[in-house]
C-alpha positions as a LaTeX table, in Angstrom:
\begin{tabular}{lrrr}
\hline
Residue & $x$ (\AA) & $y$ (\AA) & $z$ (\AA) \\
\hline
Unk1 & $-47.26$ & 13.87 & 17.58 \\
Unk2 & $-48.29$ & 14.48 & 14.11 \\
Unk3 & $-50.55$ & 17.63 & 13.36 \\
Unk4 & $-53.71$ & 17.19 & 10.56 \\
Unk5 & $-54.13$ & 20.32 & 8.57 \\
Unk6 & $-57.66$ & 20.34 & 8.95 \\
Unk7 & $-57.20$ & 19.59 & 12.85 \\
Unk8 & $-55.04$ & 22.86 & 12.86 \\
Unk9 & $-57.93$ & 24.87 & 10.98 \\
Unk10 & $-60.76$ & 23.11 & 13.48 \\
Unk11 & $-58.83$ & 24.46 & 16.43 \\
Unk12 & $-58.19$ & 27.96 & 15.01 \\
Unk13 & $-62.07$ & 28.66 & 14.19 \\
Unk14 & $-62.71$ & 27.24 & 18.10 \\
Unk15 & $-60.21$ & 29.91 & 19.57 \\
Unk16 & $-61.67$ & 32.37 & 17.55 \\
Unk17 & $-64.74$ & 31.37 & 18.53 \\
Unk18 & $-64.47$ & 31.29 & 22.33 \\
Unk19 & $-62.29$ & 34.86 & 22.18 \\
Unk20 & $-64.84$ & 37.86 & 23.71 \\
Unk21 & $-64.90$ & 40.93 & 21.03 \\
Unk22 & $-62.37$ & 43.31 & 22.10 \\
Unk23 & $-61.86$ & 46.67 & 20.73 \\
Unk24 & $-58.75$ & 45.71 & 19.16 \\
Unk25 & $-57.39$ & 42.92 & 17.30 \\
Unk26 & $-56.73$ & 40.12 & 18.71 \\
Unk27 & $-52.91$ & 38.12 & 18.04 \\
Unk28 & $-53.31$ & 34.71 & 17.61 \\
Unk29 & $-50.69$ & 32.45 & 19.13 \\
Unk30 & $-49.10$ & 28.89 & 18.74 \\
Unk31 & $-48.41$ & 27.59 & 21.95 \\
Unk32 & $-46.32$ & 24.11 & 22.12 \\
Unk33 & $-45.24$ & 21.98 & 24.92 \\
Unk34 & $-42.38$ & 19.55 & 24.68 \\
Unk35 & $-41.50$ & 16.21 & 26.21 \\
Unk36 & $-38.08$ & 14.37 & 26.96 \\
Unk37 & $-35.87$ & 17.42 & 26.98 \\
Unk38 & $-32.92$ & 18.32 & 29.06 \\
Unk39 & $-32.72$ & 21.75 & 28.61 \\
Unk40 & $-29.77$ & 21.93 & 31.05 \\
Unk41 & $-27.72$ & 20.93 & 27.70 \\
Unk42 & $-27.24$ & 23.92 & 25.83 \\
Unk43 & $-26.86$ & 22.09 & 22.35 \\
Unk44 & $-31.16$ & 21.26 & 23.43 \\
Unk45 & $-31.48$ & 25.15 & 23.11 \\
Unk46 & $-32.30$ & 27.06 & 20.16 \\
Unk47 & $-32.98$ & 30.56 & 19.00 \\
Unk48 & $-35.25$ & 30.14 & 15.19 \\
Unk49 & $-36.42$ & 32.76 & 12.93 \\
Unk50 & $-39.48$ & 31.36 & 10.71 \\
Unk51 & $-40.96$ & 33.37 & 7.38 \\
Unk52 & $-44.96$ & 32.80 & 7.58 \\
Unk53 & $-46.09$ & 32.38 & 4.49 \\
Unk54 & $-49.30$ & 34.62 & 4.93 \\
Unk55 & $-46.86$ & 37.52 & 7.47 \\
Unk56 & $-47.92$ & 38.23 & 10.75 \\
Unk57 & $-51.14$ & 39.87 & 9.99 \\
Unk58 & $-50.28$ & 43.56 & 11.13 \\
Unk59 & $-47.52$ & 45.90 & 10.71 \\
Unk60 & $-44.58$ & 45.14 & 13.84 \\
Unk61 & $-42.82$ & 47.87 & 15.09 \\
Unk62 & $-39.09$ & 47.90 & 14.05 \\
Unk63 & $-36.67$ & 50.66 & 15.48 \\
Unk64 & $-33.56$ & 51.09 & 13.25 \\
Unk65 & $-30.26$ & 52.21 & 15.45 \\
Unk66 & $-27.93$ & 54.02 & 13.13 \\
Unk67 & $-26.09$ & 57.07 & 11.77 \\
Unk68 & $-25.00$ & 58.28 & 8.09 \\
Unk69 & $-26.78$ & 56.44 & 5.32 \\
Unk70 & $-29.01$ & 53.70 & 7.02 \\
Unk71 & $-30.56$ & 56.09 & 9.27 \\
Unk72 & $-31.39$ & 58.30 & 6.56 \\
Unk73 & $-32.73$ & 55.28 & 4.44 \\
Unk74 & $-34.60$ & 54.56 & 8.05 \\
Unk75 & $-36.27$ & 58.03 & 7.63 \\
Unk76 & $-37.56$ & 57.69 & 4.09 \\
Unk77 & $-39.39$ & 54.76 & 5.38 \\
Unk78 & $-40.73$ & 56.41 & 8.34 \\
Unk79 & $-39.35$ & 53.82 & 10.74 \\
Unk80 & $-38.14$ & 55.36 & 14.44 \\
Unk81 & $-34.44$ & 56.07 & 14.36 \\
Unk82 & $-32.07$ & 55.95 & 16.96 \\
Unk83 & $-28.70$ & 57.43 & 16.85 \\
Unk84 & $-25.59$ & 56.35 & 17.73 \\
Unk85 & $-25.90$ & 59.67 & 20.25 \\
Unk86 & $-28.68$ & 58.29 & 21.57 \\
Unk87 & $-27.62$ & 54.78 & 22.08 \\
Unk88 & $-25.04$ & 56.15 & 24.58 \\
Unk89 & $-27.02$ & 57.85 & 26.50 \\
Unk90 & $-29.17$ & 54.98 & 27.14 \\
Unk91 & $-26.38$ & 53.57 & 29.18 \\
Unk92 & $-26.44$ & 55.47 & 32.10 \\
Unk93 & $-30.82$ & 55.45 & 31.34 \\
Unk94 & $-32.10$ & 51.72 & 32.25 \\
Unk95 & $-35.69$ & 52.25 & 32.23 \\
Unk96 & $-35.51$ & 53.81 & 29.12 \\
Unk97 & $-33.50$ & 51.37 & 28.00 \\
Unk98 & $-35.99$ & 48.70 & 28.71 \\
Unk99 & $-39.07$ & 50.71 & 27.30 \\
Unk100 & $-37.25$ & 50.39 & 23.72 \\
Unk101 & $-36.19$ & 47.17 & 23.95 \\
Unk102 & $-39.84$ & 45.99 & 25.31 \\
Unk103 & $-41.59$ & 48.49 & 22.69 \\
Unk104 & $-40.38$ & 46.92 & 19.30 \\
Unk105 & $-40.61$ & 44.40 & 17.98 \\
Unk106 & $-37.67$ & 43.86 & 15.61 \\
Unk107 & $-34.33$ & 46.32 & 15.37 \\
Unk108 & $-32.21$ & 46.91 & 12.79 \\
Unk109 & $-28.54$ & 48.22 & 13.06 \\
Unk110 & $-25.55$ & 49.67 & 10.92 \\
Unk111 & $-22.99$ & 47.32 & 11.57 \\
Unk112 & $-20.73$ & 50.09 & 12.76 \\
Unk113 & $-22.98$ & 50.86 & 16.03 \\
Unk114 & $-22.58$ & 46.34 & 17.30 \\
Unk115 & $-20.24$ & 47.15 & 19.92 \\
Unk116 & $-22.19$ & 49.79 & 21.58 \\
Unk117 & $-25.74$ & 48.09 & 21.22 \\
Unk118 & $-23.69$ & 45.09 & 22.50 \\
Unk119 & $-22.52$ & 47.67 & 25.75 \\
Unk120 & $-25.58$ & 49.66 & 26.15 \\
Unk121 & $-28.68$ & 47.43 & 24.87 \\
Unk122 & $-27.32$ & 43.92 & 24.99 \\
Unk123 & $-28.41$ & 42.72 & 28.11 \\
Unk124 & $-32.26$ & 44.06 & 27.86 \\
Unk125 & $-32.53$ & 42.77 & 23.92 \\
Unk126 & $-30.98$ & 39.47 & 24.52 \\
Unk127 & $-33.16$ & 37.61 & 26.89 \\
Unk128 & $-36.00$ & 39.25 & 24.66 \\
Unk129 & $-34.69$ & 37.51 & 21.96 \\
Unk130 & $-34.45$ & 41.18 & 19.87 \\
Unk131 & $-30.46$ & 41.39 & 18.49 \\
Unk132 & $-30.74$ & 43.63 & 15.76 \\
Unk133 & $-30.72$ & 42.42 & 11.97 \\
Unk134 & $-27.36$ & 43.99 & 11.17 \\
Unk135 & $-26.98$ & 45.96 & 7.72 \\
Unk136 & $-23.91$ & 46.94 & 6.26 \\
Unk137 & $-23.28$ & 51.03 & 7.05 \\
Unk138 & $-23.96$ & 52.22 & 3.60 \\
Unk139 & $-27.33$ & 50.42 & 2.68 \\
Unk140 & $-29.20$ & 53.02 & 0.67 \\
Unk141 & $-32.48$ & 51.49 & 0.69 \\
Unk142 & $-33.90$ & 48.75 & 4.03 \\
Unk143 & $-37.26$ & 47.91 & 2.14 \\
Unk144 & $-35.91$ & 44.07 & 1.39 \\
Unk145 & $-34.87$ & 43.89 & 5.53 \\
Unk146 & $-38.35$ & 45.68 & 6.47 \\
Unk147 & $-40.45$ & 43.55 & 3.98 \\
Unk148 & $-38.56$ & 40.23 & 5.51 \\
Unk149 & $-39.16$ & 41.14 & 9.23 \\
Unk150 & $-42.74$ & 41.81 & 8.80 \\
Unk151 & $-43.06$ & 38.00 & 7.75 \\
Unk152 & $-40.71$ & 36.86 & 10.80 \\
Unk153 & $-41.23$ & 35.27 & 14.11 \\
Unk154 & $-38.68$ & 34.69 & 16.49 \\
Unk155 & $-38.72$ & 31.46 & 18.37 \\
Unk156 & $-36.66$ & 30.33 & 21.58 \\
Unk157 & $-36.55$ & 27.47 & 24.07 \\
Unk158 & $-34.53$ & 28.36 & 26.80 \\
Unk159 & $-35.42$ & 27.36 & 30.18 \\
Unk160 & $-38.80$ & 26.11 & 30.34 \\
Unk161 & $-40.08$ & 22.98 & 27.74 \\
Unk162 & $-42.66$ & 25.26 & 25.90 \\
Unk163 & $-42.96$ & 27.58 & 22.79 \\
Unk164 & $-44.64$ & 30.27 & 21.97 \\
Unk165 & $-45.22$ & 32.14 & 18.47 \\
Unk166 & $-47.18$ & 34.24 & 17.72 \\
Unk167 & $-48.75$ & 33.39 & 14.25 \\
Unk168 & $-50.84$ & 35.83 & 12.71 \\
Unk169 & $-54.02$ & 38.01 & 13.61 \\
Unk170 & $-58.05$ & 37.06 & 14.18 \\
Unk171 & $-58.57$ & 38.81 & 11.04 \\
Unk172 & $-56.78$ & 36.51 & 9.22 \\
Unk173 & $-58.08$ & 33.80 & 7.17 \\
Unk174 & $-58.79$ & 30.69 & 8.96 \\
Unk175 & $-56.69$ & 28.47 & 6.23 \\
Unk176 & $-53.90$ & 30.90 & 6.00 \\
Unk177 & $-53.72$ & 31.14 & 10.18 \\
Unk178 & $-53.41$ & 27.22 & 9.70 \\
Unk179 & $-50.80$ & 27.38 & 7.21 \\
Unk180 & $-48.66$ & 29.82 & 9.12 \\
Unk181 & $-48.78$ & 27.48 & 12.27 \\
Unk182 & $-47.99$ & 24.14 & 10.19 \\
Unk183 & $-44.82$ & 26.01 & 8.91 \\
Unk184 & $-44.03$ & 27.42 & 12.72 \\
Unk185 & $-44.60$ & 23.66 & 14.01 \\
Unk186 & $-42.57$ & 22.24 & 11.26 \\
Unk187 & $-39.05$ & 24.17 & 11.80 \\
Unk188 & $-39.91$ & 23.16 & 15.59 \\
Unk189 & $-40.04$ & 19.97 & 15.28 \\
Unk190 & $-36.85$ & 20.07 & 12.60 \\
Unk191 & $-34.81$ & 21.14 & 15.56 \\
Unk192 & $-35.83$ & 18.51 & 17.88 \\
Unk193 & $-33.45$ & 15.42 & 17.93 \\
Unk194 & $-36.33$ & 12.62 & 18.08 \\
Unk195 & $-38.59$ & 15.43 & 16.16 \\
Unk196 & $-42.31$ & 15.02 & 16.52 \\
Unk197 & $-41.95$ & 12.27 & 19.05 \\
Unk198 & $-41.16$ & 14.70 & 21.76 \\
Unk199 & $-44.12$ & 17.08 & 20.99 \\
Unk200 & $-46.22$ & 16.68 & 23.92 \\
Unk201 & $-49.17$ & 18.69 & 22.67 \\
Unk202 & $-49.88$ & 22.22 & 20.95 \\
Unk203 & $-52.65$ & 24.94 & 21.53 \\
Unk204 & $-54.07$ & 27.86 & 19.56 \\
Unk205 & $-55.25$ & 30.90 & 21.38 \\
Unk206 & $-56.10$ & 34.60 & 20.91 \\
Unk207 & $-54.37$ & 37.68 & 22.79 \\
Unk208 & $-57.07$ & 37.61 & 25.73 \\
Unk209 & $-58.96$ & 34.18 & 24.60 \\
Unk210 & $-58.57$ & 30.62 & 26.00 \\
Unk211 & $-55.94$ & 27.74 & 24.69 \\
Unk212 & $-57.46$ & 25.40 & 21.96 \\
Unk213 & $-55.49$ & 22.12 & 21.92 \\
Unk214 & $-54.75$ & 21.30 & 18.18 \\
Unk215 & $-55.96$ & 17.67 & 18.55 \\
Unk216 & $-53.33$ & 14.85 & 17.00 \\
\hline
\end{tabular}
């Protein structure tokens, strides 16, 4: 299934449209369903990162776990720090443990500090699809891994045929929403092995709003 820009923009300004006001901004959301998979094959499976070209529309919430230098450098951005202290206690603490890893969005670790987030925060972080972006221990300055991660979206087809990104904000430009989801549908269909052809359909919808199909 090939996607028309403008049939990308028409279905943005509908879920707009048919969203109720809220009293908070609405995310808006890419939501694609695909055909002819096994997904019982692992090598069918995969994990993507995707820069937006217009960012995700709103500040996310990134946690930075580390000691010395990087959580220092963590601290002059005013981004939550947590210690390698703290990571260990988190072990024997599994609701708190899930709070963090539900709470942020994207995490950022000194290298040094893998093998306990691995121990401690592994198993609530990976099904979440939230491993850290891991920084050598002496980085003196995370602006070029913050200004990255605000652009990101993390993509993953594991068990069920169907993706979900979320692509920007109501706020957002109608044209630069559309862009953002042509670039999110493009690295999908780049990982697919017959590509578009096993696109089934997509849909654009707001936090609380109804799916739009993007017509083909």
């Amino acid at each position: 299934m090939a996607f028309d820009r403008q049939k990308i923009v028409e279905a943005v300004k509908e879920a707009k449209a048919r969203a109720k006001p809220r009293n908070f901004t609405q995310t808006l959301e890419v939501a694609v369903n695909l055909k002819d998979i096994d997904l019982k094959k692992p090598e069918n499976r995969f994990k993507l990162e995707v820069i937006l070209p217009h960012g995700r529309g709103k500040e996310p919430k990134i946690a930075v776990i580390a000691d010395g230098a990087v959580a220092e450098a963590a601290k002059k951005l005013g981004l939550d720090v947590i210690s390698g202290e703290e990571l260990e206690e988190l072990g024997s603490n599994p609701r708190a443990a899930r709070k963090i890893a539900k709470n942020y969005d994207f995490f950022i670790a000194a290298a040094p500090l893998m093998p306990k987030i691995g121990r401690y925060l592994g198993r609530y972080l990976g099904p979440r699809n939230k491993m850290p972006v891991v920084v050598p221990p002496m980085v003196a300055d995370l602006t070029p891994f913050v200004e990255k991660l605000k652009k990101t979206v993390r993509i993953q087809l594991k068990n069920n045929p169907v993706v979900h990104a979320p692509v920007g904000t109501e706020a957002m430009e109608d044209e630069k929403l559309a862009e953002n989801i042509e670039t999110v549908l493009s690295a999908i269909i780049g990982k697919l092995e017959r590509g578009e052809n096993q696109v089934k359909s997509a849909y654009v919808k707001t936090t609380m709003g109804p799916a739009v199909k993007i017509e083909g």
